[in-house]
C-alpha positions in Angstrom: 0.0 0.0 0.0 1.0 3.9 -0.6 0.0 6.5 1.6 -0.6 9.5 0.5 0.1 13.0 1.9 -2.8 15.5 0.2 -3.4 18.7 0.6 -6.8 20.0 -0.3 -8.5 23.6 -0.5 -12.2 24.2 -0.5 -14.1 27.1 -1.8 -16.3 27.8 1.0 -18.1 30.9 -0.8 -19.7 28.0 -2.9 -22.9 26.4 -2.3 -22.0 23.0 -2.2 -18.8 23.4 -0.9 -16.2 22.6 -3.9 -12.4 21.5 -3.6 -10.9 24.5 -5.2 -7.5 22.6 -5.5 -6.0 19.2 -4.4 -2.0 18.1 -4.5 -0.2 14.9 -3.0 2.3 16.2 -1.2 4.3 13.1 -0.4 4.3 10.0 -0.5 5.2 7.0 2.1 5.0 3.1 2.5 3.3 3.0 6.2 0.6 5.2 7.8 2.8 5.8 10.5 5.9 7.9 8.2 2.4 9.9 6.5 0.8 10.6 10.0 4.0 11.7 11.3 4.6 14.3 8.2 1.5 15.2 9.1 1.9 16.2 12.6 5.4 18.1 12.0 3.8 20.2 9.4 0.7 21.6 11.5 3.9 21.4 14.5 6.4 23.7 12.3 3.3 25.7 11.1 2.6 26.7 14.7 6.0 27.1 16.0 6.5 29.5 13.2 3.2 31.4 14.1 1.6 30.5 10.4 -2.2 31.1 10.6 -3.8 27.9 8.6 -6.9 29.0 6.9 -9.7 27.2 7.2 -10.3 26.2 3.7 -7.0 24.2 4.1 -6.9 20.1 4.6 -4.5 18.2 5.0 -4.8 14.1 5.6 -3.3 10.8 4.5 -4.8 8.1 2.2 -4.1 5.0 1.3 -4.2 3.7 -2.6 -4.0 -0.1 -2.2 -1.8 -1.7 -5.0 -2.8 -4.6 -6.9 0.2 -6.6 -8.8 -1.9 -7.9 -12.3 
């Protein structure tokens, strides 16, 4: 399996809510390396004193491989 580190903005102005934009970020071979990306981003962010918007998501997914 592949996890995936994605990054995903919403238009919140629109009725539905739309993903304005979507990027992988990185990728890993466990859900542990991707969950721990994930926590020493939103770590550095606050450290540093960035301001996340709230149209801004970040998560990990998995893409389970099948050999053919």
């Amino acid at each position: 399996m592949i996890w995936m580190l994605v990054v995903i903005t919403l238009n919140l102005q629109s009725s539905p809510i739309q993903v304005q934009h979507g990027e992988i970020i990185e990728t890993f071979h466990s859900h542990q390396d991707c969950q721990k990306r994930h926590t020493e981003f939103f770590d550095t962010a606050k450290a540093e004193g960035q301001r996340i918007p709230p149209n801004f998501n970040l998560g990990c997914i998995v893409i389970a491989m099948q050999h053919v």
